[in-house]
N, C-alpha and C positions, 0 to 999 in steps of 0.2 A: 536248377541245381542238378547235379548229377548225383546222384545215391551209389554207382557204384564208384567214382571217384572220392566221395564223401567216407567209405568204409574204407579204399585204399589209405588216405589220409590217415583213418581212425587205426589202421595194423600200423603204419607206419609210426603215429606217435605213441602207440601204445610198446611197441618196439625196442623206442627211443626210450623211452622212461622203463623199459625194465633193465633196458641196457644202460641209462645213465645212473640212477638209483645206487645199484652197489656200487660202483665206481663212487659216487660222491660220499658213499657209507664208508668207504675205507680209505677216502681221504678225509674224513672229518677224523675215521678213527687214527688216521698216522698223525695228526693233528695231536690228538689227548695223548697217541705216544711219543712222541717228541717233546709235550707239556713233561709226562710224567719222568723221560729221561735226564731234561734240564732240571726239575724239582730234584730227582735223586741225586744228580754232577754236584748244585750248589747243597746239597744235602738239609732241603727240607723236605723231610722225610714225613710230616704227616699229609702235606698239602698231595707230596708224590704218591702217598697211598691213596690218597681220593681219585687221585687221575688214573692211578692205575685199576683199580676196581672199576674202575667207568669201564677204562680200556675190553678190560677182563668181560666182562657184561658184553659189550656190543661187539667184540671179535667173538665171543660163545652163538650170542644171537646169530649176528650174519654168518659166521663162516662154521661154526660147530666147535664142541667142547675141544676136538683133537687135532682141528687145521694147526699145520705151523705157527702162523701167526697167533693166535690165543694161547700155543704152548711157550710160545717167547715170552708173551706178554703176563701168562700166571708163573715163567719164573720171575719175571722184571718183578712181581707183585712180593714173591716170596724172599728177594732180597731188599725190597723195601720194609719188610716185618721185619726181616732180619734188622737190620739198622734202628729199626723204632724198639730193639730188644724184646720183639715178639719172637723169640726164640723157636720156642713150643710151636705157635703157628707155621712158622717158616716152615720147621721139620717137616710137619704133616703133612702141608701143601708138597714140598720138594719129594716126600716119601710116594706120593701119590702120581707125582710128574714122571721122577725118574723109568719108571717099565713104560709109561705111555713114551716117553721121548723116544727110549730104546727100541719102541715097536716103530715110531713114526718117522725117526730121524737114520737111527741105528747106532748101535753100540759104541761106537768110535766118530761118531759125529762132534765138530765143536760145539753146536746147543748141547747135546746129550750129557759132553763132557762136564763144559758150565755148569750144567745144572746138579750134575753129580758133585764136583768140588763143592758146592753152595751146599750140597746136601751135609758134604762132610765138616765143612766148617760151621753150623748149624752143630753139629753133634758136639765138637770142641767147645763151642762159647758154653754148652752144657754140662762140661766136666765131665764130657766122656770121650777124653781123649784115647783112651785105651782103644775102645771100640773102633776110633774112627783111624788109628795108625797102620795096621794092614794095607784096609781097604786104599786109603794115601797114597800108600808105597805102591800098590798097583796103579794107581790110576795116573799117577806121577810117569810111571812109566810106558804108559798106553799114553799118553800124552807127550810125550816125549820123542816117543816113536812116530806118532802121526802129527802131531803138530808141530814140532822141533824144540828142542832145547832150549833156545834163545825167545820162544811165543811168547807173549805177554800174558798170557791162561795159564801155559805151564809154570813160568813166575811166578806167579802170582799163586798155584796150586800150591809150590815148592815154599812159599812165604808161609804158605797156612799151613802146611803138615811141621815145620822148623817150630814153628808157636807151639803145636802139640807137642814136638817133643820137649819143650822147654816145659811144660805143664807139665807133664812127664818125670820131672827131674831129668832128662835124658839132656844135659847140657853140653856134654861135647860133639855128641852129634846134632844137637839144634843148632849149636855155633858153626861148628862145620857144612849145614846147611847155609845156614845163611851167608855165611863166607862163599859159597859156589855162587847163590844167587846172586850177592853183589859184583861177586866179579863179572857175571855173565853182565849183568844190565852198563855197570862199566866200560865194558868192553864195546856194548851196543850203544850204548846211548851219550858215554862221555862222562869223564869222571866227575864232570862238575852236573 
């Protein structure tokens, strides 16, 4: 036997497996995320909070509380509380996302934006629509500017600040919103 080809061997498979390891870690983990983004699409919403809490856990483990990938995945987490009308929760989680995003991503990034709309729509389903229509009107238009008019984020931002003002009483300009947005997704996507 040779000992020093024997210890070649042993760096090399040792190598191997530190190098194959997290590769197979964050293909198991795009695995549970993929699980929990089908569970949210067909909107089973508690099975998809299980998968995403897993998710949430092992992108913390492997990659750290503030990689990208774990800040995706604890919003992914905080719009599934959202839908199970964990309200309260969502907020918190999205309260605590939002400065980490804006440190990690930056101000005007699409996660950063996502995650801010989620924050504001969270305030609305609360019945704090007052508080959250400012902040809308900004982010509406920071969105707008960077993302384009016709995004399917900024629509969709645009759909949830229109709800607020209808909560609002503010009905001819919630109408008026949603009259823009319609016509936009019309025009893009076809009347039918």
């Amino acid at each position: 036997a040779n000992p020093a080809g024997s210890r070649a061997s042993s760096r090399v498979t040792s190598t191997a497996a530190a190098t194959l390891l997290p590769s197979h870690q964050n293909m198991a983990a795009r695995g549970v995320e993929s699980v929990a983004e089908a569970l949210y699409t067909v909107e089973n919403y508690p099975e998809a909070e299980q998968a995403a809490l897993a998710l949430v856990a092992e992108r913390t483990k492997s990659l750290g509380a503030e990689h990208p990938e774990t800040l995706r995945a604890r919003v992914l987490l905080a719009q599934i509380l959202f839908k199970l009308d964990k309200d309260a929760e969502s907020e918190a989680q999205l309260q605590k996302l939002l400065p980490i995003m804006t440190r990690v991503f930056g101000a005007e990034h699409r996660e950063t934006l996502v995650c801010h709309s989620s924050l504001l729509k969270t305030l609305g389903s609360q019945g704090r629509d007052a508080a959250a229509e400012e902040p809308f009107r900004r982010l509406i238009a920071t969105e707008t500017r960077v993302l384009g008019p016709e995004d399917a984020e900024t629509l969709k931002t645009r759909r949830y600040f229109a709800r607020g003002l209808w909560d609002l009483k503010k009905i001819d300009e919630a109408a008026q919103e949603y009259r823009q947005v319609l016509g936009i997704c019309e025009r893009t996507l076809g009347a039918e």
